[in-house]
DSSP file (Angstrom, degrees, kcal/mol; ACC not computed):
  #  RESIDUE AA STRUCTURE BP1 BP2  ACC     N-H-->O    O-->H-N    N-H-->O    O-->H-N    TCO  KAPPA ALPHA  PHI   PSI    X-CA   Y-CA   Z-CA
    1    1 A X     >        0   0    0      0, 0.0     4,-2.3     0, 0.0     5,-0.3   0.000 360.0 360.0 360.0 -49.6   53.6   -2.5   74.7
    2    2 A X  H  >  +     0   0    0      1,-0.2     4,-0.9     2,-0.2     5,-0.0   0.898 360.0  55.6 -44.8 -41.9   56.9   -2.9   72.6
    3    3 A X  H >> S+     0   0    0      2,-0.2     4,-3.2     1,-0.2     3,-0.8   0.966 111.3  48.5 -50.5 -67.5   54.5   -5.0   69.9
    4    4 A X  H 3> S+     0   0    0      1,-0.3     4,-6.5     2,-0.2    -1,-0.2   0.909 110.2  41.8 -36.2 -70.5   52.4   -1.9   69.8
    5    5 A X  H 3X S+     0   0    0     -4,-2.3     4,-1.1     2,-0.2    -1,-0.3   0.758 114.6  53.5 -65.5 -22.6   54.9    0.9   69.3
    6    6 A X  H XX S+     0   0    0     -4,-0.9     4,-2.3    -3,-0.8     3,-1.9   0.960 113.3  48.9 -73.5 -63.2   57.0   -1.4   66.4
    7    7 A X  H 3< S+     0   0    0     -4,-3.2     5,-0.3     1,-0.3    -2,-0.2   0.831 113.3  44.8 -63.0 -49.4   53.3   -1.8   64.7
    8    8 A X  H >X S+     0   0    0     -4,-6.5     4,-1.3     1,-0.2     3,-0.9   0.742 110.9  51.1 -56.9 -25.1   52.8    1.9   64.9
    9    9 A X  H <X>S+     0   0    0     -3,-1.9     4,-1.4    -4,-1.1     5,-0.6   0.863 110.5  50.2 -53.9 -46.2   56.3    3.0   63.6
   10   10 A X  H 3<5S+     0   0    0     -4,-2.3    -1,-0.2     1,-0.3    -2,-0.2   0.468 116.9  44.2 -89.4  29.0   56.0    0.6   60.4
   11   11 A X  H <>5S+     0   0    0     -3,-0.9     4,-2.0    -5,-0.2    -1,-0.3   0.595 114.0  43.8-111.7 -35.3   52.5    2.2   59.7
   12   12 A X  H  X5S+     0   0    0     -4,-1.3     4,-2.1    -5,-0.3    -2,-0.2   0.711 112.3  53.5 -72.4 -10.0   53.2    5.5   60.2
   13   13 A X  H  X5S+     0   0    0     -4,-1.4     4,-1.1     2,-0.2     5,-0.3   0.827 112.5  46.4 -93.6 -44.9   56.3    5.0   58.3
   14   14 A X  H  ><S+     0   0    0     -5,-0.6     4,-1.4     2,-0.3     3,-0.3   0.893 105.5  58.1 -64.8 -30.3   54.1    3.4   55.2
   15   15 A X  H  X S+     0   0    0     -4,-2.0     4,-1.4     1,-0.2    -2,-0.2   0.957 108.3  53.1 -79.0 -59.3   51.7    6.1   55.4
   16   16 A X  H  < S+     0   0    0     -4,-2.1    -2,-0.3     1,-0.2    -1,-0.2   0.351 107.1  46.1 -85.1  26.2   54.8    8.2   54.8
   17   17 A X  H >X S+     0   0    0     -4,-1.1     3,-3.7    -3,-0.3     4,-0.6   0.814 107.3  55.3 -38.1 -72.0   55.9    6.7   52.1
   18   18 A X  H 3< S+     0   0    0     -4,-1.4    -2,-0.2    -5,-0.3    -3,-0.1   0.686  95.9  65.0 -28.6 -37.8   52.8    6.6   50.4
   19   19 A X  T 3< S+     0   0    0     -4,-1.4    -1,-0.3    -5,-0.2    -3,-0.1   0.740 107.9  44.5 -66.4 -28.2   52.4   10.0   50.7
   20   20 A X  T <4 S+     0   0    0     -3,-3.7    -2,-0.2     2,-0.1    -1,-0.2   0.782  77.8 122.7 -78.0 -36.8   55.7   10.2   48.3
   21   21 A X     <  -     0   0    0     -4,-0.6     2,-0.2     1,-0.1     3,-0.1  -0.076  60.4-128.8 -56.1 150.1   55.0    7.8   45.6
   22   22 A X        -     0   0    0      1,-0.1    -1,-0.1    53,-0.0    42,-0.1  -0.480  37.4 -98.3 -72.5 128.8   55.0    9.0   42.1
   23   23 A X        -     0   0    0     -2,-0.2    -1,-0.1     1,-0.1    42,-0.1  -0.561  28.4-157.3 -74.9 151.8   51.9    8.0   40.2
   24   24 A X  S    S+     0   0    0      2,-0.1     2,-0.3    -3,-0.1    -1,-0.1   0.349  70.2  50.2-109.8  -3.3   52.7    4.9   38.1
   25   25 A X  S    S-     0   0    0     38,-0.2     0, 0.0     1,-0.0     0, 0.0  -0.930  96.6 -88.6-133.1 149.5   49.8    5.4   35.5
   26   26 A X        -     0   0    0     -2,-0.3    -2,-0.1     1,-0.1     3,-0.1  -0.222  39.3-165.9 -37.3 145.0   48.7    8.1   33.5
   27   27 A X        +     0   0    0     -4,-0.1     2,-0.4     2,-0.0    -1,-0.1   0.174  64.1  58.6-140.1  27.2   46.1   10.4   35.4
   28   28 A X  S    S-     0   0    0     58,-0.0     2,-0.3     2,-0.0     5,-0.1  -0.933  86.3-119.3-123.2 167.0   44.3   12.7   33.2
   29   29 A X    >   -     0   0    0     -2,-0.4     3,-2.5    -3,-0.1     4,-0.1  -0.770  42.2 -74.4-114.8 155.1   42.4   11.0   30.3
   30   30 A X  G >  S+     0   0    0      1,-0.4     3,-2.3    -2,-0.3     4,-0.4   0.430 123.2  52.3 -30.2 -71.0   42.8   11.4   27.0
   31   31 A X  G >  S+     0   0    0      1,-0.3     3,-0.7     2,-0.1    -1,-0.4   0.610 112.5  50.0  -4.7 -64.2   41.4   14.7   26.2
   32   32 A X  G X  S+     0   0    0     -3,-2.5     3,-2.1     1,-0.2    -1,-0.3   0.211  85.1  84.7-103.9 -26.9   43.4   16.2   28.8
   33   33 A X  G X  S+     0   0    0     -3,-2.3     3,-1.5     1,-0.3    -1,-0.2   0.593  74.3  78.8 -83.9 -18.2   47.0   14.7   27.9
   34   34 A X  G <  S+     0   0    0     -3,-0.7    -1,-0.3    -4,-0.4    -2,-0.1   0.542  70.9  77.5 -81.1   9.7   47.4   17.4   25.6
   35   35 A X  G <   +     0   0    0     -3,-2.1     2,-1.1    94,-0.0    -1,-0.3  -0.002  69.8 115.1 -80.3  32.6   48.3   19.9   28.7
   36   36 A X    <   +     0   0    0     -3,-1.5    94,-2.7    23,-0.1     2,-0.3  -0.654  51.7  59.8 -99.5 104.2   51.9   18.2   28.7
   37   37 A X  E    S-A  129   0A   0     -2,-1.1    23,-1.3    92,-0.2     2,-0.3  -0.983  92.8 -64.2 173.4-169.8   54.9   20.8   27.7
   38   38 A X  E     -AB 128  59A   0     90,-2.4    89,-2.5    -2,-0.3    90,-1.6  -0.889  49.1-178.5-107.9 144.1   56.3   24.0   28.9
   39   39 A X  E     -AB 126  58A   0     19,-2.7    19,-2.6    -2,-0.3     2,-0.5  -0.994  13.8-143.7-144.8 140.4   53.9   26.6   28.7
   40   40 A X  E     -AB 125  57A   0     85,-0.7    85,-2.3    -2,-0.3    17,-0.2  -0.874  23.1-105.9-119.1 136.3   54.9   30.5   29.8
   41   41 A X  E     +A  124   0A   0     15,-2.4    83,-0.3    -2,-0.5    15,-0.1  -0.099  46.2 158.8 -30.0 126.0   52.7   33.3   31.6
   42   42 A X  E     -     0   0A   0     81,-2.6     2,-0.3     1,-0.4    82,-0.2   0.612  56.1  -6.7-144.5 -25.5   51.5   36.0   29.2
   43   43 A X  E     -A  123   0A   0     80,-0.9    80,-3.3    10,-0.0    -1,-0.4  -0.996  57.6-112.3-151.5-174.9   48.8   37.6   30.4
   44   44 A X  E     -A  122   0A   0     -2,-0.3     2,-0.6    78,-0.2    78,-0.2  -0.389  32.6-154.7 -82.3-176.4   46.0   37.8   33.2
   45   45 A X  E    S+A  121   0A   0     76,-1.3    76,-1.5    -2,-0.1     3,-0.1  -0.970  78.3  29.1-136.3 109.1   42.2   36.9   31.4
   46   46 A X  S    S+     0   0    0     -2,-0.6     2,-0.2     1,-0.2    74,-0.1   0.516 115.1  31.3 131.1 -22.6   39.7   38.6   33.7
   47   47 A X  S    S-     0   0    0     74,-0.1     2,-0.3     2,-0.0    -1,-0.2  -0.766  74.0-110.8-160.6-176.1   40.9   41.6   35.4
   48   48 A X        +     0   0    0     -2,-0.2     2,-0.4    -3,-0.1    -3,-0.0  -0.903  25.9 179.0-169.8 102.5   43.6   44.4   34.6
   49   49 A X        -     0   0    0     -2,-0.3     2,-1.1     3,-0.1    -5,-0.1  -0.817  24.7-135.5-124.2  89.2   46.8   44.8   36.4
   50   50 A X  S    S+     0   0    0     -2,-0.4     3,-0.1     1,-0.2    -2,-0.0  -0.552  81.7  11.9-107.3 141.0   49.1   47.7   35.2
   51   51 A X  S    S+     0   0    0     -2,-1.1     2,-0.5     1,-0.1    -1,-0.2   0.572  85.4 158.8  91.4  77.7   52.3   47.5   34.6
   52   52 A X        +     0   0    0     -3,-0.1    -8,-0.1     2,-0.1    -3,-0.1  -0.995   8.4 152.0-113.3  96.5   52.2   43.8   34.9
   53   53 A X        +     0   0    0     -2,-0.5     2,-0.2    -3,-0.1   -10,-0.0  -0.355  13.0 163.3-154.6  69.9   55.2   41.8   33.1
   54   54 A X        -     0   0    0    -12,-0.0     2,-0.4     2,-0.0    -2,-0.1  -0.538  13.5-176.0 -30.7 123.7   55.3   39.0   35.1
   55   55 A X        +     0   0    0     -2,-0.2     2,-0.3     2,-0.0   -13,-0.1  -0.958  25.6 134.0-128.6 121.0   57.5   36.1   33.0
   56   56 A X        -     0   0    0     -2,-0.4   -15,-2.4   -15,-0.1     2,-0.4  -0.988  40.2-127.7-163.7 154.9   57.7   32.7   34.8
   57   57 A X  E     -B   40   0A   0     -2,-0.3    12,-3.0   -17,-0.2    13,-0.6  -0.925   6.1-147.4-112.5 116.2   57.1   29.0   33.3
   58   58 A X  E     -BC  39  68A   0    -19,-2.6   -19,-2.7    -2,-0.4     2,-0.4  -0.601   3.4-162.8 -87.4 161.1   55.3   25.9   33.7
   59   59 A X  E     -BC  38  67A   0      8,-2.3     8,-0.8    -2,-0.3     2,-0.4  -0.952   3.0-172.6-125.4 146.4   56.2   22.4   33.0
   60   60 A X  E     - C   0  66A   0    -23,-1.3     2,-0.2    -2,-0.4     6,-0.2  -0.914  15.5-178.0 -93.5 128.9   53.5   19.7   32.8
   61   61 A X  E >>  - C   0  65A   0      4,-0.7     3,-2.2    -2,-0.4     4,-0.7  -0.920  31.4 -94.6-132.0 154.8   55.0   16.1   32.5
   62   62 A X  T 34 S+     0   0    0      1,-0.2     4,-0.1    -2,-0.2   -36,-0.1  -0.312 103.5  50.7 -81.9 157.3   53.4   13.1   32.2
   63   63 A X  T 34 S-     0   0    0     -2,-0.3    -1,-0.2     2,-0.1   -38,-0.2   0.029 132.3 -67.1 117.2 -14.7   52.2   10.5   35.1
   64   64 A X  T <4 S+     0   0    0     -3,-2.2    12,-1.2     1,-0.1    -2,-0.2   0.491  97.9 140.1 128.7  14.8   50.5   14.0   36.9
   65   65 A X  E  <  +C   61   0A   0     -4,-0.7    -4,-0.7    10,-0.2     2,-0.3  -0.194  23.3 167.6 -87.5-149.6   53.9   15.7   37.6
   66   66 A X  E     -C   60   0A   0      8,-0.4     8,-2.2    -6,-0.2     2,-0.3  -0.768  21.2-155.1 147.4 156.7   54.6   19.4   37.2
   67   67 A X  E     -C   59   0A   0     -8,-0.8    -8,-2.3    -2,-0.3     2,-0.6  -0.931  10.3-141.4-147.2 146.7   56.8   21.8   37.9
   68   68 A X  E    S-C   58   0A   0      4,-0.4   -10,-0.2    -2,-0.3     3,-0.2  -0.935  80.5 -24.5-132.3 118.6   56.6   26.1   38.4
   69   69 A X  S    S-     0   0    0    -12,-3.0    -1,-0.1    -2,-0.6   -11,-0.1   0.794 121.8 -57.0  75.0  25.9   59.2   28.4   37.2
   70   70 A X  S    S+     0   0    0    -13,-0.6    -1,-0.3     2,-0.0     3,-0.1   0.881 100.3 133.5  59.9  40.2   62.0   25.6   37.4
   71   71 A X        -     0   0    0     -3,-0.2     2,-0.4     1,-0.1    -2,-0.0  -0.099  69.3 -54.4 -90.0-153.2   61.4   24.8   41.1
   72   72 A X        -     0   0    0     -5,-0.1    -4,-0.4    -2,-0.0     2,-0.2  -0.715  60.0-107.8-100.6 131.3   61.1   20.9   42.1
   73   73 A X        +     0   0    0     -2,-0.4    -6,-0.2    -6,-0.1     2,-0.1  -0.617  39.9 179.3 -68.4 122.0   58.7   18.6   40.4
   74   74 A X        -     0   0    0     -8,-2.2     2,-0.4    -2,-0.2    -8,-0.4  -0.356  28.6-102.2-125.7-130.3   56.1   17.7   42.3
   75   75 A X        -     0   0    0    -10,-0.2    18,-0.2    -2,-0.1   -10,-0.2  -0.845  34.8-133.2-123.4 163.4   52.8   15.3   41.5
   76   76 A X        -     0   0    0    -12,-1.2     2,-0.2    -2,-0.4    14,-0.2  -0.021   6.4-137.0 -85.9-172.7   49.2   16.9   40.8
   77   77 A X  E     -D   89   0A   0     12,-1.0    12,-1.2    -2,-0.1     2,-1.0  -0.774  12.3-141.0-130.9 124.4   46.3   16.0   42.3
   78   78 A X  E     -D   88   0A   0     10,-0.2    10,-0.2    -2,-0.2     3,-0.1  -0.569  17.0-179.2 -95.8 131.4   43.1   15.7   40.1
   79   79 A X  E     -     0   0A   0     -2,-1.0     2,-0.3     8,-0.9     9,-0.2   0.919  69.9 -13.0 -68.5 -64.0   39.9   16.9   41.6
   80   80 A X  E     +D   87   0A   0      7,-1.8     7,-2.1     2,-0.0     2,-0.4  -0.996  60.1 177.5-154.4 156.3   37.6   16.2   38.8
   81   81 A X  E     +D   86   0A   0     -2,-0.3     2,-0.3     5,-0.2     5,-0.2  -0.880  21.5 129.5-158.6 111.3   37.7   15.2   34.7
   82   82 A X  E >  S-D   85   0A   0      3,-2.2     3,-1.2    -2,-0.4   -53,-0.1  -0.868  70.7 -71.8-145.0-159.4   35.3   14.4   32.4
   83   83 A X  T 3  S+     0   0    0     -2,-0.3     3,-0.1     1,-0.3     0, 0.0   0.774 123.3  43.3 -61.8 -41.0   34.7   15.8   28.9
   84   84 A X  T 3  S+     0   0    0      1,-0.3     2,-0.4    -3,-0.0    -1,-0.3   0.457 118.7  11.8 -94.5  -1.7   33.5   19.0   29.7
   85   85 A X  E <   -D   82   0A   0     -3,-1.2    -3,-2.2    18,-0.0    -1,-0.3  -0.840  49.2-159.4-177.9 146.4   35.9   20.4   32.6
   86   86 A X  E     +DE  81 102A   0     16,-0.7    16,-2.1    -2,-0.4     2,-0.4  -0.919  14.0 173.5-112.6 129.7   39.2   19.6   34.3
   87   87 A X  E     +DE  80 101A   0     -7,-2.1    -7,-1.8    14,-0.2    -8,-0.9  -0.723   5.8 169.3-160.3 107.3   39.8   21.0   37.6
   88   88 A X  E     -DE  78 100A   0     12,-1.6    12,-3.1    -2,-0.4   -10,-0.2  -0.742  33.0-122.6-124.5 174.1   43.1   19.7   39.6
   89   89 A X  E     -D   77   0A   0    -12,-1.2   -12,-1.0    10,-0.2    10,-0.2  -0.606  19.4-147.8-119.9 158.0   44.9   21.2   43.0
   90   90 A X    >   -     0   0    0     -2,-0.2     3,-1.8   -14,-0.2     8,-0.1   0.029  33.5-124.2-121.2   5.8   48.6   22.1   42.3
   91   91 A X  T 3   -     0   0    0      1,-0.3   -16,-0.1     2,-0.1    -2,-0.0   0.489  49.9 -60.7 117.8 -33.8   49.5   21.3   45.4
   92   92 A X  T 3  S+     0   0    0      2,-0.2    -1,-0.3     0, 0.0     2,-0.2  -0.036 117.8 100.8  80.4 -22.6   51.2   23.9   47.1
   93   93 A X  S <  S+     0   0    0     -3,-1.8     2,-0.2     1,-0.2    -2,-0.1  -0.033  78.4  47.3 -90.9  16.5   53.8   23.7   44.2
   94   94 A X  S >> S-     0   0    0     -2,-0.2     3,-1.3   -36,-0.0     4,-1.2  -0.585  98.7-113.8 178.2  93.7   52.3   27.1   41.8
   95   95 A X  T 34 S-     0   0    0     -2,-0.2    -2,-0.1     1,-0.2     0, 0.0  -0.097  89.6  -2.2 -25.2 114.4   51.8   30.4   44.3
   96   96 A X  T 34 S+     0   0    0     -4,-0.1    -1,-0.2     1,-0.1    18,-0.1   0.684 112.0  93.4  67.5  37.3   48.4   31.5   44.8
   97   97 A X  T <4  +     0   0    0     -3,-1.3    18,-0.3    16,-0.1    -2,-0.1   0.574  42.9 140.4-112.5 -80.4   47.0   29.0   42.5
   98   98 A X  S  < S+     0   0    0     -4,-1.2     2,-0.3     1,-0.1   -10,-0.1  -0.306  72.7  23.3  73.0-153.5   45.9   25.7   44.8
   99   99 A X  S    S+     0   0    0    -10,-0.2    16,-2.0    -9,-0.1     2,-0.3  -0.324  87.2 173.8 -76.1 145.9   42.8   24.6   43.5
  100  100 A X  E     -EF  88 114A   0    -12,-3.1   -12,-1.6    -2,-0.3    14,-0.3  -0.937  42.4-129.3-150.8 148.3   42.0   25.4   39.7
  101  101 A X  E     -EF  87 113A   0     12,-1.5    12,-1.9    -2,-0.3     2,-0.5  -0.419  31.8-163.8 -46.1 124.5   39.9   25.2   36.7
  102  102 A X  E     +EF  86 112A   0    -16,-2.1   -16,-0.7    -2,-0.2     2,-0.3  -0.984  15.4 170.4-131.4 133.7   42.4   24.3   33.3
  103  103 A X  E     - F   0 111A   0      8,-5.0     8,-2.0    -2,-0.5     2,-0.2  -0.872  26.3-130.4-135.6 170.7   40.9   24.9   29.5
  104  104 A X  E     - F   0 110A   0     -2,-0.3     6,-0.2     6,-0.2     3,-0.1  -0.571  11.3-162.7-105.6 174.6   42.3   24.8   26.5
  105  105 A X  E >> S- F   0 109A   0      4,-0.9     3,-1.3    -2,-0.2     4,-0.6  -0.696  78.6 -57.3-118.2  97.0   42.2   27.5   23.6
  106  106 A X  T 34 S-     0   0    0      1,-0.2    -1,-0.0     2,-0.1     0, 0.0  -0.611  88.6 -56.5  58.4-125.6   43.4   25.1   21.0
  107  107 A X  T 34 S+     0   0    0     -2,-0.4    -1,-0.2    -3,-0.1     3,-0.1   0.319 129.1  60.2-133.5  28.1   46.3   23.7   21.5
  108  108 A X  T <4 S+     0   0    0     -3,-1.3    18,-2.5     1,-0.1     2,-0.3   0.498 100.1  56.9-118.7 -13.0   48.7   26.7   22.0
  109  109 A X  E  <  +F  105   0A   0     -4,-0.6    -4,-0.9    16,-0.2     2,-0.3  -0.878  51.5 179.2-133.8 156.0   47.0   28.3   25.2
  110  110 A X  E     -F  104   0A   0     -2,-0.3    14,-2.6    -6,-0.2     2,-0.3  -0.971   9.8-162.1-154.4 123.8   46.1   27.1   28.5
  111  111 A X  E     -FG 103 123A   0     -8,-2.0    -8,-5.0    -2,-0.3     2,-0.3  -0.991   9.1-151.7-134.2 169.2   44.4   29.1   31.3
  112  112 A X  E     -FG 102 122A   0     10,-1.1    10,-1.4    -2,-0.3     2,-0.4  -0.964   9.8-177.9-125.9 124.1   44.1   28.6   35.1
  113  113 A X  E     -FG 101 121A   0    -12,-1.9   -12,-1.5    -2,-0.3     2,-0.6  -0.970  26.5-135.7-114.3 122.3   41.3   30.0   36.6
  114  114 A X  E     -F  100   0A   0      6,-0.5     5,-0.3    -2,-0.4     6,-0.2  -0.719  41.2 -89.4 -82.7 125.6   41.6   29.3   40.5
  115  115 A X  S    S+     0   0    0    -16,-2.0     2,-0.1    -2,-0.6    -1,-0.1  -0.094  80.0 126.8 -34.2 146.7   38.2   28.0   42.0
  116  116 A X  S    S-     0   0    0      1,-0.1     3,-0.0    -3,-0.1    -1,-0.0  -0.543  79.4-107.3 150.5 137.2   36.5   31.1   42.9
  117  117 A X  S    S+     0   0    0      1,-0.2    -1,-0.1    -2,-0.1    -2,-0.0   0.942 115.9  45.4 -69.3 -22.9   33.7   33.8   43.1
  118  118 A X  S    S-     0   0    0     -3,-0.1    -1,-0.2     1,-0.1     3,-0.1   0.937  86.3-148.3 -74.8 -43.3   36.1   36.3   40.6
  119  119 A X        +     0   0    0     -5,-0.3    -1,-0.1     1,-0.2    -4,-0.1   0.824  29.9 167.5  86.7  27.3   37.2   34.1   38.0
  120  120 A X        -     0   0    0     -6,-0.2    -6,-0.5   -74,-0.1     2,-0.2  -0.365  14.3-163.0 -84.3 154.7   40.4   35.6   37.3
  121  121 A X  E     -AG  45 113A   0    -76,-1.5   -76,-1.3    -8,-0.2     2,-0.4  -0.846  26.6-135.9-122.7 171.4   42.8   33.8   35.3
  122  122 A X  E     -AG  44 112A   0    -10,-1.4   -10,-1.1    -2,-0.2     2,-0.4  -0.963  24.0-149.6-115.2 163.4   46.1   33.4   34.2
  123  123 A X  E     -AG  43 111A   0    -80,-3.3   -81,-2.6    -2,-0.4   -80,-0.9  -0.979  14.0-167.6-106.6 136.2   46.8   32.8   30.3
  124  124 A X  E     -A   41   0A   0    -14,-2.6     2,-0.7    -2,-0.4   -83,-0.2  -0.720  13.4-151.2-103.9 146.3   49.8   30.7   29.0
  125  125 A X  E     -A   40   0A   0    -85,-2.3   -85,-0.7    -2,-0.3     2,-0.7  -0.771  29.4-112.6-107.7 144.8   51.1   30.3   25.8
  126  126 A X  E     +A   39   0A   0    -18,-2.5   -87,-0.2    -2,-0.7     3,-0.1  -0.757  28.5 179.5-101.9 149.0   52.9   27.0   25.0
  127  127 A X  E    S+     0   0A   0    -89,-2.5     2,-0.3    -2,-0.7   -88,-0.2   0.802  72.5   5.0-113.8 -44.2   56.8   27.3   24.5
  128  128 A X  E     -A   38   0A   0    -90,-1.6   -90,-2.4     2,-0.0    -1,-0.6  -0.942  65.8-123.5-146.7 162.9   57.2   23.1   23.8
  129  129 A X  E     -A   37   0A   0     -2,-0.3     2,-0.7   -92,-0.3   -92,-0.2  -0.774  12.3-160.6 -84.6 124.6   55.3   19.9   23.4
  130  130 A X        -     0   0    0    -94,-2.7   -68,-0.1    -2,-0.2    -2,-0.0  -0.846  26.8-119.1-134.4 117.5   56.0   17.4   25.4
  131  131 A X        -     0   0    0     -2,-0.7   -69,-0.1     2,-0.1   -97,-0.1  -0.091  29.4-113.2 -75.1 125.0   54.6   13.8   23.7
  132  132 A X        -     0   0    0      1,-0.1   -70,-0.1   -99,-0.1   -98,-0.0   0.461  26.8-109.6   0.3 175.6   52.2   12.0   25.6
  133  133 A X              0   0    0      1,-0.1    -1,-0.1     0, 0.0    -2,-0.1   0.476 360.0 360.0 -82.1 -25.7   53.2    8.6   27.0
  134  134 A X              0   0    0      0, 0.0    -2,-0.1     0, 0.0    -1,-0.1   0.460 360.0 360.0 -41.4 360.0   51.2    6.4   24.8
């Protein structure tokens, strides 16, 4: 019985570890690398909310962390990526977001469209670059 309960403490203690680790590789692919920087709120894409002047900031960093409005960095999770759409869960970590659709409009704007029958978005503007890891 003792055997038992030590083997279940060091597994359950390794599943929560695991649960912590920091990714150790890149996890978006190339295309993709260019969401890394601080990028600020400007307006919604979809819907019309007025008197709306929301101001709050995102961080993308590389290895899949991120960060909202200068809270604690946490890691991403990506849902799906291939050449034509990106579409990763935030987490808990960016309010009323969860999982979401991310495009580009060049390389100065970024929206997040949360999975969904409305489509609403938010639009960012980017404020800095912050260079790949490669």
């Amino acid at each position: 019985m003792k055997k038992n309960l030590i083997l279940l403490s060091f597994l359950f203690s390794t599943l929560l570890l695991s649960c912590n680790k920091d990714y150790k590789e890149e996890i978006f692919i190339d295309k993709y690398t260019k969401i890394y920087g601080q990028w600020q709120f400007d307006h919604y894409d979809g819907m019309f909310i007025p008197g709306t002047k929301e101001v709050y900031k995102i961080v993308f960093m590389p290895y899949g962390r991120f960060s909202y409005d200068g809270g604690k960095p946490g890691n991403l999770k990506i849902i799906s990526q291939n050449e034509l759409s990106l579409v990763i869960d935030f987490n808990d970590l960016f309010p009323k977001t969860g999982e979401s659709y991310i495009g580009f409009v060049g390389s100065d704007t970024l929206t997040i469209r949360p999975l969904g029958a409305d489509m609403t978005g938010k639009v960012f503007v980017r404020i800095r670059y912050i260079p790949d890891i490669k």
